[in-house]
PyMOL Python script that loads the backbone (N, CA, C, O; Angstrom):
from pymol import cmd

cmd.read_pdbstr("""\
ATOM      1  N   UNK A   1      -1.477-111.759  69.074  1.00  0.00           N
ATOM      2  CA  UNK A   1      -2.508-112.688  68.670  1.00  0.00           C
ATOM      3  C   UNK A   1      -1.897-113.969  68.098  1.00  0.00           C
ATOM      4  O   UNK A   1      -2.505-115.016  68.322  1.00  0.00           O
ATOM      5  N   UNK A   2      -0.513-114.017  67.228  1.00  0.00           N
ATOM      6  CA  UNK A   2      -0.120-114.712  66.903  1.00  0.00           C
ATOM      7  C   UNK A   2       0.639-115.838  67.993  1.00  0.00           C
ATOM      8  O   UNK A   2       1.071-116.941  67.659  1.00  0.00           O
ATOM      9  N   UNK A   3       0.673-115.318  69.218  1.00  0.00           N
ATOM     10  CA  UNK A   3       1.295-116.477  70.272  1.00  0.00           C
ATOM     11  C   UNK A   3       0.221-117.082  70.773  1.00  0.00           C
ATOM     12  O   UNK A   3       0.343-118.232  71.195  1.00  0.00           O
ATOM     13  N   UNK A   4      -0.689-116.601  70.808  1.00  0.00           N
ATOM     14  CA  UNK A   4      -2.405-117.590  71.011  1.00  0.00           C
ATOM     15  C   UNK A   4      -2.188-118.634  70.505  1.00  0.00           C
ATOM     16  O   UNK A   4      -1.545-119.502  71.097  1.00  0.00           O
ATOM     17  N   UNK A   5      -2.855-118.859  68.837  1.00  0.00           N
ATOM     18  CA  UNK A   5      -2.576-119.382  67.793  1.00  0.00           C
ATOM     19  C   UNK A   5      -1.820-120.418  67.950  1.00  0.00           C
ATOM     20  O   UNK A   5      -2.191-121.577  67.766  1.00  0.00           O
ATOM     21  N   UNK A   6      -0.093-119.875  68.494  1.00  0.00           N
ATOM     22  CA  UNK A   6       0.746-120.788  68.857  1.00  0.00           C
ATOM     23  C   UNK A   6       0.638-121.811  69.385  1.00  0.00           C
ATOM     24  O   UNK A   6       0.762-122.974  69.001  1.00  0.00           O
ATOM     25  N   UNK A   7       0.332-121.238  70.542  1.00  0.00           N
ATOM     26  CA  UNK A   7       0.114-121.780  71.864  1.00  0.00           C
ATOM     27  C   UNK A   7      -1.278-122.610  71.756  1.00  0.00           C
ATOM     28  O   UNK A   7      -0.947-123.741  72.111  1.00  0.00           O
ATOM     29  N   UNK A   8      -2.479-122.634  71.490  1.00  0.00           N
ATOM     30  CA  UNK A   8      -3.549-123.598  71.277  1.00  0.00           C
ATOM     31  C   UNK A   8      -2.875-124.637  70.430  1.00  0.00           C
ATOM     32  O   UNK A   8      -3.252-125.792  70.624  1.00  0.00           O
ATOM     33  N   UNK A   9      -1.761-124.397  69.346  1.00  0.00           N
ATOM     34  CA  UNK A   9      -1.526-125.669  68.568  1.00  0.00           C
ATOM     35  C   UNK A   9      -0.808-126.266  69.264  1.00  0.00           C
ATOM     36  O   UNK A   9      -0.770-127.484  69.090  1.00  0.00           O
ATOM     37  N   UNK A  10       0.102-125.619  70.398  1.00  0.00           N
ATOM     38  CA  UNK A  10       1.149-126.320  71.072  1.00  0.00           C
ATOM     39  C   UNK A  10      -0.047-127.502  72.119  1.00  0.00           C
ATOM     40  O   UNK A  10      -0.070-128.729  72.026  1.00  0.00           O
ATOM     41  N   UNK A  11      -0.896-126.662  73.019  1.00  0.00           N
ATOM     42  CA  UNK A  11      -2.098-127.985  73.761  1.00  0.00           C
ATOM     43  C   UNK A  11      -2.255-129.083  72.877  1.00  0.00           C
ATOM     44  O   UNK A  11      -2.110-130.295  73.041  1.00  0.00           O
ATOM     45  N   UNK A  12      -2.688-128.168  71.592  1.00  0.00           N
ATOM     46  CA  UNK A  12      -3.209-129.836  70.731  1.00  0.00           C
ATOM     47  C   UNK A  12      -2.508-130.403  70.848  1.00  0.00           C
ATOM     48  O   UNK A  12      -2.899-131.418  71.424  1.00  0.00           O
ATOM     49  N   UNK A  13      -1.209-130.431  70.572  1.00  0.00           N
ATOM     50  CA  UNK A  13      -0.219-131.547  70.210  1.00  0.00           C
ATOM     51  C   UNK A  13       0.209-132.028  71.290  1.00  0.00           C
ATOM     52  O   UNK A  13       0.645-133.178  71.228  1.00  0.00           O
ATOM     53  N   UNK A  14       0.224-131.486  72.311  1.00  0.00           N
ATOM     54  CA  UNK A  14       0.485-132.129  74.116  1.00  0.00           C
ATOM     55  C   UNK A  14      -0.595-132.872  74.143  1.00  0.00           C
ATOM     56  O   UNK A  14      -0.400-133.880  74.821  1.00  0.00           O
ATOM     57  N   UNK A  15      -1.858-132.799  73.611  1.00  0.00           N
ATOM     58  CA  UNK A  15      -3.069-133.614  73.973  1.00  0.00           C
ATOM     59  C   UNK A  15      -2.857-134.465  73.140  1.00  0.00           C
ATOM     60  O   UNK A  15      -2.694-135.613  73.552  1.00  0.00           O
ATOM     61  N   UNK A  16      -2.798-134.236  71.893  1.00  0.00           N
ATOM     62  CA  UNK A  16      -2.430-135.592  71.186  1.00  0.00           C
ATOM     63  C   UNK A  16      -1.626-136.568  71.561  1.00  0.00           C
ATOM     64  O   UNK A  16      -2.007-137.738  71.580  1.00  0.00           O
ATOM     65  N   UNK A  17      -0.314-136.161  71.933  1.00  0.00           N
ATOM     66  CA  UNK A  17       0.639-137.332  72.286  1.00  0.00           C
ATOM     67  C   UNK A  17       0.441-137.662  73.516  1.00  0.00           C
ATOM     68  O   UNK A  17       1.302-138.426  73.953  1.00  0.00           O
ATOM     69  N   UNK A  18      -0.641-137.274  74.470  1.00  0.00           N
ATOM     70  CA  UNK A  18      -0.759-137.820  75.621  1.00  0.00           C
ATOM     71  C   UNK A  18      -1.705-138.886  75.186  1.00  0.00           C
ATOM     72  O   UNK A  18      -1.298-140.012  75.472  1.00  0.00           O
ATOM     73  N   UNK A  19      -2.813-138.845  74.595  1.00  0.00           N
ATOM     74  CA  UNK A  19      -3.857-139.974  73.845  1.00  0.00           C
ATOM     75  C   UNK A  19      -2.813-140.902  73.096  1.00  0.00           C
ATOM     76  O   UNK A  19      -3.260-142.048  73.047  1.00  0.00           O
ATOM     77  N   UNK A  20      -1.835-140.810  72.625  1.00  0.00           N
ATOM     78  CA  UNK A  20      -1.135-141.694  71.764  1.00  0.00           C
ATOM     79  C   UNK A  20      -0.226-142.597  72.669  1.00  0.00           C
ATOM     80  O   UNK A  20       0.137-143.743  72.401  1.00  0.00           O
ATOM     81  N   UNK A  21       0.096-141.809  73.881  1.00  0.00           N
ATOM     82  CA  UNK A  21       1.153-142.382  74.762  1.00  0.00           C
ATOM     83  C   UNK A  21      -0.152-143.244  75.754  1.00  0.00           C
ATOM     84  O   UNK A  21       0.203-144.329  76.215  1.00  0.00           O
ATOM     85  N   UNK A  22      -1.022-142.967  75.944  1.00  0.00           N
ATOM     86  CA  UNK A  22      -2.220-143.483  76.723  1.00  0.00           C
ATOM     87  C   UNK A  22      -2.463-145.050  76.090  1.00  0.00           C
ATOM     88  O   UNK A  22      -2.512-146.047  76.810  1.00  0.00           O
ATOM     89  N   UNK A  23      -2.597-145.076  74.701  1.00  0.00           N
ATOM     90  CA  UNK A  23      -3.403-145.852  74.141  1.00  0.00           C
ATOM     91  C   UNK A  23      -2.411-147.032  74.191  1.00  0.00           C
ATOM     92  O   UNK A  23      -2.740-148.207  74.357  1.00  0.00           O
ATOM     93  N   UNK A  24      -0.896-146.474  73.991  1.00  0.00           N
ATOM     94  CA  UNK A  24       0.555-147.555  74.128  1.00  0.00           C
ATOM     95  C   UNK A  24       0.190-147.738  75.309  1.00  0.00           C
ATOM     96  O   UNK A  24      -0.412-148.811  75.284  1.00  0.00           O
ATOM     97  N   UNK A  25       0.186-147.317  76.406  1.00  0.00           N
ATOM     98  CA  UNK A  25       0.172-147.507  77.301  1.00  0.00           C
ATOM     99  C   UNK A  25      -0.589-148.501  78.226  1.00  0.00           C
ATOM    100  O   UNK A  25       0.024-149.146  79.078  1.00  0.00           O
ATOM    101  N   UNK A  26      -2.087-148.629  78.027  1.00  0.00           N
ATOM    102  CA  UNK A  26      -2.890-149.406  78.249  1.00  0.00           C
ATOM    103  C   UNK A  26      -3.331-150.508  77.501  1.00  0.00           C
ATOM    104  O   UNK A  26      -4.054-151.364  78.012  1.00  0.00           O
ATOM    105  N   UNK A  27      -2.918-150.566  76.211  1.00  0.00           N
ATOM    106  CA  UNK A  27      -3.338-151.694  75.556  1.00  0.00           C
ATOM    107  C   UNK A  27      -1.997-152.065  73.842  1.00  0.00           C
ATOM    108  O   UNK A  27      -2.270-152.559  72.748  1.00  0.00           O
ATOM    109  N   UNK A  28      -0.850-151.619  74.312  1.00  0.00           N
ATOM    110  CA  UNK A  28      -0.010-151.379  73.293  1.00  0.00           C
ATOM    111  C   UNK A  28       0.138-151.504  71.704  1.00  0.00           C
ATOM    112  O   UNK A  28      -0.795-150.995  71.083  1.00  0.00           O
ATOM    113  N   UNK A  29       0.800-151.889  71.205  1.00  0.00           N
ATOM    114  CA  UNK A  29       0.508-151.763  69.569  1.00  0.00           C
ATOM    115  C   UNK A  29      -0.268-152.428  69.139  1.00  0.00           C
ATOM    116  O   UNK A  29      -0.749-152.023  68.080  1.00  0.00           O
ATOM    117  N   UNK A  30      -0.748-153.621  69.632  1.00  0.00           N
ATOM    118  CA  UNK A  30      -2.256-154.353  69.231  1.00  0.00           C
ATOM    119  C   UNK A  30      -3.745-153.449  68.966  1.00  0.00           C
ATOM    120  O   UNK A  30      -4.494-153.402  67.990  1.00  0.00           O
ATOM    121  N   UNK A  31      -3.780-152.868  70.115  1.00  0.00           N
ATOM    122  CA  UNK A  31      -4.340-151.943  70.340  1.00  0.00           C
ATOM    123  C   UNK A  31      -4.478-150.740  69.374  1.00  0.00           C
ATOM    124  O   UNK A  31      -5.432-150.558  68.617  1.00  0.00           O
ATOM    125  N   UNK A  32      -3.345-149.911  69.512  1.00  0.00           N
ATOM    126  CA  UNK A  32      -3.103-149.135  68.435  1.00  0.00           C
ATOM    127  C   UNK A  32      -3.247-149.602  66.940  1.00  0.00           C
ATOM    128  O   UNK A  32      -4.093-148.940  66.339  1.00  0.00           O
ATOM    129  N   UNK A  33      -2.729-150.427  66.306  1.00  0.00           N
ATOM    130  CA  UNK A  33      -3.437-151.100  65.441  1.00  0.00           C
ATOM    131  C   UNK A  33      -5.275-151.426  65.177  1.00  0.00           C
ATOM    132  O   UNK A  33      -5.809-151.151  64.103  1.00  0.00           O
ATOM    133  N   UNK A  34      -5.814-151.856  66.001  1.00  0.00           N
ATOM    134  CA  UNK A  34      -6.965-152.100  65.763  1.00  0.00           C
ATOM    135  C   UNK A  34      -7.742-150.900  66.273  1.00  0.00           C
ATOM    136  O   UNK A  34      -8.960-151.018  66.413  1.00  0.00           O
ATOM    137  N   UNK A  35      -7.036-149.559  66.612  1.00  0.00           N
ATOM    138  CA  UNK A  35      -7.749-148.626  66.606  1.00  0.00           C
ATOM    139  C   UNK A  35      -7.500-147.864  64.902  1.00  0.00           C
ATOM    140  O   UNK A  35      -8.412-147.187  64.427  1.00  0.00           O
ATOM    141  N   UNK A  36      -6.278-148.068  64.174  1.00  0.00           N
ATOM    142  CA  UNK A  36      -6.169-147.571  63.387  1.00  0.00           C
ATOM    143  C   UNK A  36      -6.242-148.273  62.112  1.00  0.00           C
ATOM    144  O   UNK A  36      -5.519-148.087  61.133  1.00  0.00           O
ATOM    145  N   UNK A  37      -7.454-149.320  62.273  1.00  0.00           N
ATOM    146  CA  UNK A  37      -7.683-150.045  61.187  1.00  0.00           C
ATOM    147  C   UNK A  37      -9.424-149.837  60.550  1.00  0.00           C
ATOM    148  O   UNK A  37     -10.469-149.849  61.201  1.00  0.00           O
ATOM    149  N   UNK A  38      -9.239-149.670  59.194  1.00  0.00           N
ATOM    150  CA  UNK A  38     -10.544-149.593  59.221  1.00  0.00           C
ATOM    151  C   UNK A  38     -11.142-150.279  58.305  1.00  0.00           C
ATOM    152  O   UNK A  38     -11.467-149.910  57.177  1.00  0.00           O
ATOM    153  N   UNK A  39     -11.328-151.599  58.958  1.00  0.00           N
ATOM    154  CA  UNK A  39     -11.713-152.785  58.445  1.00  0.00           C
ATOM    155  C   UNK A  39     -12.762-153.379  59.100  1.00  0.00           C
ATOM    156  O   UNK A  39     -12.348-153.920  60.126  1.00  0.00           O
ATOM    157  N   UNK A  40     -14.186-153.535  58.915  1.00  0.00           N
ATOM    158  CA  UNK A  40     -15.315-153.774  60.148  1.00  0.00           C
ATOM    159  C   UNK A  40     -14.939-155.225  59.950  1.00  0.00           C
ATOM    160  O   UNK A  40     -14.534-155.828  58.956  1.00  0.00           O
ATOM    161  N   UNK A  41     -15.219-155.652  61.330  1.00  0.00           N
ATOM    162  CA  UNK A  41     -15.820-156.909  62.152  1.00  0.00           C
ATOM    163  C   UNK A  41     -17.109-157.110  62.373  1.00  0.00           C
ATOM    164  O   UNK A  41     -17.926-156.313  62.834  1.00  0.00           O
ATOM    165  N   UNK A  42     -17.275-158.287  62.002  1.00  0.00           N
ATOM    166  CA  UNK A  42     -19.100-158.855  61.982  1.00  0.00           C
ATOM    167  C   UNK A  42     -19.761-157.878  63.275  1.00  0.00           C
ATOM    168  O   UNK A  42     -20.798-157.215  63.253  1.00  0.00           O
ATOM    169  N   UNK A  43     -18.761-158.048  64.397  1.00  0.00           N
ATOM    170  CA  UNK A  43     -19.836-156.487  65.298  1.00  0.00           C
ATOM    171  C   UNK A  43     -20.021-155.549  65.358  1.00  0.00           C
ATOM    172  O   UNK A  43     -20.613-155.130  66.352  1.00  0.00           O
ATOM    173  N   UNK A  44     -19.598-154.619  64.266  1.00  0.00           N
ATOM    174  CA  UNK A  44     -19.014-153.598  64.522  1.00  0.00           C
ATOM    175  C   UNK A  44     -19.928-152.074  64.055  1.00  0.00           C
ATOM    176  O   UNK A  44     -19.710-150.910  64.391  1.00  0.00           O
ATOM    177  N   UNK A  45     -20.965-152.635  63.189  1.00  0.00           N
ATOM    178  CA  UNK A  45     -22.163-151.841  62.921  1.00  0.00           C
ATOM    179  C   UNK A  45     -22.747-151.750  64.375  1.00  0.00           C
ATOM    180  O   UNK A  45     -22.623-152.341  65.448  1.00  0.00           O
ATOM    181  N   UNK A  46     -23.661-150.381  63.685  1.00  0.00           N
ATOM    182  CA  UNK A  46     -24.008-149.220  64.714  1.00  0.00           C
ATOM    183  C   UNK A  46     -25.365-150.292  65.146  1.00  0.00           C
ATOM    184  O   UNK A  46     -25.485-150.570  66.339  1.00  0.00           O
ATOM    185  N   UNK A  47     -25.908-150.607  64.598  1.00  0.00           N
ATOM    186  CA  UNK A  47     -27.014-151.932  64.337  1.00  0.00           C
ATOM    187  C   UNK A  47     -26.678-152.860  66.020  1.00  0.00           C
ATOM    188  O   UNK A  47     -27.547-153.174  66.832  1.00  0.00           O
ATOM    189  N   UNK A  48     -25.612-153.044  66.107  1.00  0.00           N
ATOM    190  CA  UNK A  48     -24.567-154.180  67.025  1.00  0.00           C
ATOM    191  C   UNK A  48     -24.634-153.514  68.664  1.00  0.00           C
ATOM    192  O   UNK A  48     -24.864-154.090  69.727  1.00  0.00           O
ATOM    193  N   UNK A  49     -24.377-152.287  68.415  1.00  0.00           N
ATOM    194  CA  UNK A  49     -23.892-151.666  69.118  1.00  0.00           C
ATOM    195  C   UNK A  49     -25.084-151.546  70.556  1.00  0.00           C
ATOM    196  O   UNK A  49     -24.471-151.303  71.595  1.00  0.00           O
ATOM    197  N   UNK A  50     -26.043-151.627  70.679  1.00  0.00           N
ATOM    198  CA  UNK A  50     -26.780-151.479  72.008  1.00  0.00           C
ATOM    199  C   UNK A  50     -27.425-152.821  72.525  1.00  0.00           C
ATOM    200  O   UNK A  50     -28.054-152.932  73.577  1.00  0.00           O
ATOM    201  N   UNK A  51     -27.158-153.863  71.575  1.00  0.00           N
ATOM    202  CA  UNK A  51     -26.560-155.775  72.513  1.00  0.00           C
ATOM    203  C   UNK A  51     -25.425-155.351  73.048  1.00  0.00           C
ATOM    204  O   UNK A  51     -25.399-155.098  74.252  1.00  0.00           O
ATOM    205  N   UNK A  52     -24.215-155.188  72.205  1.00  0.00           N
ATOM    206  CA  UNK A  52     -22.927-155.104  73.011  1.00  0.00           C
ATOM    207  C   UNK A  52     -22.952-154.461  74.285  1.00  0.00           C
ATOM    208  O   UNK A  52     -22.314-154.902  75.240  1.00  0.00           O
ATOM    209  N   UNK A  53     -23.789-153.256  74.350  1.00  0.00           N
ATOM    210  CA  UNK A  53     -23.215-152.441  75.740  1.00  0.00           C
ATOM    211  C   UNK A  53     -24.289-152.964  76.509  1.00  0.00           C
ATOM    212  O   UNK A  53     -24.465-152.121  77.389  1.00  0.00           O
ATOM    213  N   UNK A  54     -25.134-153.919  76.672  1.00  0.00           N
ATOM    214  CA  UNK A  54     -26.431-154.280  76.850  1.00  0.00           C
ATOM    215  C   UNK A  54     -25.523-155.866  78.266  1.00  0.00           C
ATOM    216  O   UNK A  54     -25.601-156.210  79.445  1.00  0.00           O
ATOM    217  N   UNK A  55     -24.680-156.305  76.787  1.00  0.00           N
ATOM    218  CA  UNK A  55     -23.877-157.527  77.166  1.00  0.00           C
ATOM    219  C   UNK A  55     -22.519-157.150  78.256  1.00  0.00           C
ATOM    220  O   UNK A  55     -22.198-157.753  79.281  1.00  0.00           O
ATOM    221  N   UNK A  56     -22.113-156.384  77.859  1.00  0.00           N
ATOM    222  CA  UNK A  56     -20.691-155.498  78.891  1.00  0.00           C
ATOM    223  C   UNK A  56     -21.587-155.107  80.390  1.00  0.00           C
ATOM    224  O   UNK A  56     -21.021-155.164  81.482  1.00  0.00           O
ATOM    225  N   UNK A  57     -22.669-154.813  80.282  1.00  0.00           N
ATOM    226  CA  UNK A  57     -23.251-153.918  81.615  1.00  0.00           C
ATOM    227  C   UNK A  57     -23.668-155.210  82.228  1.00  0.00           C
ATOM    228  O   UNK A  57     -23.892-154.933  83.406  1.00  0.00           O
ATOM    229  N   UNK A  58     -23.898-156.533  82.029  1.00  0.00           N
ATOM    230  CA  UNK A  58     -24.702-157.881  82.365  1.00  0.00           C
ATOM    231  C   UNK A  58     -23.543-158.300  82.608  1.00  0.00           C
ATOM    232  O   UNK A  58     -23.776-159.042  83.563  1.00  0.00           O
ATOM    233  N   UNK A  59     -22.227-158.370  82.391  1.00  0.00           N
ATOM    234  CA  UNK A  59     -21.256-158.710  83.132  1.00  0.00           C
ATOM    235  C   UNK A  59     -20.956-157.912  84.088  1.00  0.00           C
ATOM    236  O   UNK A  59     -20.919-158.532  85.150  1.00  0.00           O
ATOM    237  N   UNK A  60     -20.728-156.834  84.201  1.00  0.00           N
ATOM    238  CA  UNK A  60     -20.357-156.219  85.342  1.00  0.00           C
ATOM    239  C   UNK A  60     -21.155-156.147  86.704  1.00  0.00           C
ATOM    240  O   UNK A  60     -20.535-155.793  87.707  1.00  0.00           O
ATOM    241  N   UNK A  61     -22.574-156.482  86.800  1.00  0.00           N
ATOM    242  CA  UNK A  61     -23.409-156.793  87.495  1.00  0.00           C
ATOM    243  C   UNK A  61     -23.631-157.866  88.437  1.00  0.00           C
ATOM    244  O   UNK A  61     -24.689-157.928  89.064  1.00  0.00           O
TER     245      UNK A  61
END
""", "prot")
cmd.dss("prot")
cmd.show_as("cartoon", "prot")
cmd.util.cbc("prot")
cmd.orient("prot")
């Protein structure tokens, strides 16, 4: 039972550093930074949030 255990913590941590290597990856330490900041921006309330995806979907169109 105890190599279960193991072994699920071992995925997590393969999943983790694949999200960490992802996030370098596509948008690098800028990125990472402003994911790991938690400092709001005038848009950033939940309030904001269904203009923004309102505005993203009106561009892609």
């Amino acid at each position: 039972m105890y190599s279960i255990h193991l072994l699920a913590w071992l995925l997590i941590a393969i999943a983790v550093a694949l999200h960490v290597m992802a996030v370098f990856n596509r948008g690098g330490l800028p990125l990472a930074r402003s994911m790991a900041s938690t400092q709001n921006r005038p848009g950033d309330l939940p309030g904001n949030w269904l203009e923004q995806i309102r505005r993203s979907l009106n561009t892609w169109s």
